[in-house]
C-alpha positions as CSV (number, residue, x, y, z in Angstrom):
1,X,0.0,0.0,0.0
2,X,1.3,3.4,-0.7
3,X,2.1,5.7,2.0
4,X,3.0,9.2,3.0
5,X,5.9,9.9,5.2
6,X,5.7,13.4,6.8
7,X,8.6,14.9,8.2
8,X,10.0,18.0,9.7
9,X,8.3,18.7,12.8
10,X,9.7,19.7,16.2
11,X,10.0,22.0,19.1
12,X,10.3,25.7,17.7
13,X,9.6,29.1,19.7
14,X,7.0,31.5,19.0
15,X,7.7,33.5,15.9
16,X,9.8,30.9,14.6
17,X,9.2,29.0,11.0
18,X,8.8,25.3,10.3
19,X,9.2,23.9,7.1
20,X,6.9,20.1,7.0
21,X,7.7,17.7,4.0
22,X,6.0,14.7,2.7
23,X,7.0,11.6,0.7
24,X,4.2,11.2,-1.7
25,X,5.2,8.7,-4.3
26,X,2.5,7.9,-6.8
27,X,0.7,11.1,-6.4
28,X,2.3,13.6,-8.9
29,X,-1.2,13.7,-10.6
30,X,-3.8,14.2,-7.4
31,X,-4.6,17.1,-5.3
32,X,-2.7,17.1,-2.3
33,X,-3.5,18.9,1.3
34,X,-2.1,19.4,4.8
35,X,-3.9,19.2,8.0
36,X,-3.6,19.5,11.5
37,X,-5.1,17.8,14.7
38,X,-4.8,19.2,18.5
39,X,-5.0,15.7,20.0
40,X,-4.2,12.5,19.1
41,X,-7.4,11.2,17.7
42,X,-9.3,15.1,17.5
43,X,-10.8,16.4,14.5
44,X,-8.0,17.1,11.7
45,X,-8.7,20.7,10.4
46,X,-7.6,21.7,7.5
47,X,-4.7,23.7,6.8
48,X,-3.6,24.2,3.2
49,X,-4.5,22.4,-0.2
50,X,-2.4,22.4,-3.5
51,X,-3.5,21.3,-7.1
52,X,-1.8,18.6,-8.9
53,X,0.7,21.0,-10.8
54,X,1.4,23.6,-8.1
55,X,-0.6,26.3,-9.7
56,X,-3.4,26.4,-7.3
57,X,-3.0,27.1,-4.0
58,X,-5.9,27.4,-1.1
59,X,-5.4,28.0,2.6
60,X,-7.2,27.7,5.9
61,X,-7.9,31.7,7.0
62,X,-5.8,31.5,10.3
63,X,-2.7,30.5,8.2
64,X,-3.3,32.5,5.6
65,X,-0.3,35.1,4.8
66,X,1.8,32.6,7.0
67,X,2.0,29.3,5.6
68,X,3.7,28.5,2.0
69,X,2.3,25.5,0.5
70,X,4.2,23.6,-2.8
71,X,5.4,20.7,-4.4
72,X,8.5,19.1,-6.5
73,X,6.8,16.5,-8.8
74,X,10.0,15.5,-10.0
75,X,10.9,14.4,-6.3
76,X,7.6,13.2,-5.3
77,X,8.0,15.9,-2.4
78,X,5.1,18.2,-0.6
79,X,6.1,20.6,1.6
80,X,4.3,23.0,3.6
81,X,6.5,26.4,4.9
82,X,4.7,28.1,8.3
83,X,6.3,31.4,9.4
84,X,5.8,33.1,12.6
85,X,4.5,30.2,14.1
86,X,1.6,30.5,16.8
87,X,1.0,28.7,20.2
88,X,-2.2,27.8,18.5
89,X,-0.2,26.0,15.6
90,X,1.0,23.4,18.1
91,X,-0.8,20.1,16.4
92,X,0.2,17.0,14.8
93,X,0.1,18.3,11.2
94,X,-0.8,15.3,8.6
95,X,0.1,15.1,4.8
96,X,-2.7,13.7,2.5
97,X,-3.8,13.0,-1.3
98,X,-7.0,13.3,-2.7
99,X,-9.1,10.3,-3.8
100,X,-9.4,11.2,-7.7
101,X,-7.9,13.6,-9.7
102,X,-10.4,15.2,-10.8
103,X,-10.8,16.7,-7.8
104,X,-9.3,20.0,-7.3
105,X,-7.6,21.8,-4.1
106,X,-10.2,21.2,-1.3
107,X,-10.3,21.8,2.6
108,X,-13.0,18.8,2.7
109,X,-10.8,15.8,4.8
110,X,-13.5,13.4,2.9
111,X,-11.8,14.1,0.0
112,X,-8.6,12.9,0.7
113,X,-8.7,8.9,1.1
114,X,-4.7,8.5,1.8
115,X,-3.3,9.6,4.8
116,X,0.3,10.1,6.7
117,X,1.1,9.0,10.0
118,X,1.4,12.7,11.0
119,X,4.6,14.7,12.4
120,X,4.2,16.9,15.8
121,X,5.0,20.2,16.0
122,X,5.4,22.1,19.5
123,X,5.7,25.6,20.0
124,X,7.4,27.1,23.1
125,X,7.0,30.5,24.3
């Protein structure tokens, strides 16, 4: 079964940046999106959504003007960049793909049918 791998997560202060990345082999052609979950096992809210080629971005509001989303097809790579990091960014942030590629950059979790096993990111004051 084809996985994602997310990486890149840690202990960074306040105002700090992150930058997450995912292994997503087998997915250079569907919609891919990051989110984010408070608790192990809590809702995962969205956080930022990218076409297949990279051209189409969408992001959740809180994150918007802080958080870079992107992708290198050629190395099967999605990262997401978050700047200025919050204490309310603290979450275990998840990488995912979206279940047909006809489906565009979306927010909707039900869209997206592979999952990673997540990467934690603390924020100290």
């Amino acid at each position: 079964q084809v996985q994602l791998v997310e990486s890149g997560g840690g202990s960074v202060q306040a105002g700090g940046s992150l930058r997450l990345s995912c292994e997503a082999p087998s997915f250079t052609k569907y919609a891919m999106g990051w989110f984010r979950s408070h608790n192990p096992g809590a809702e995962r809210e969205f956080v930022a959504s990218i076409d297949s080629t990279g051209g189409v971005v969408l992001y959740e509001d809180s994150v918007e003007g802080r958080c870079t989303i992107s992708r290198d097809n050629a190395e099967n790579m999605i990262y997401l960049q978050i700047d200025n990091l919050k204490p309310e960014d603290a979450a275990i942030y998840y990488c995912a793909a979206a279940c047909a590629t006809f489906i565009n950059v979306s927010r909707e979790p039900l869209h997206y049918t592979t999952w990673g096993h997540g990467t934690q990111v603390t924020i100290s004051s």
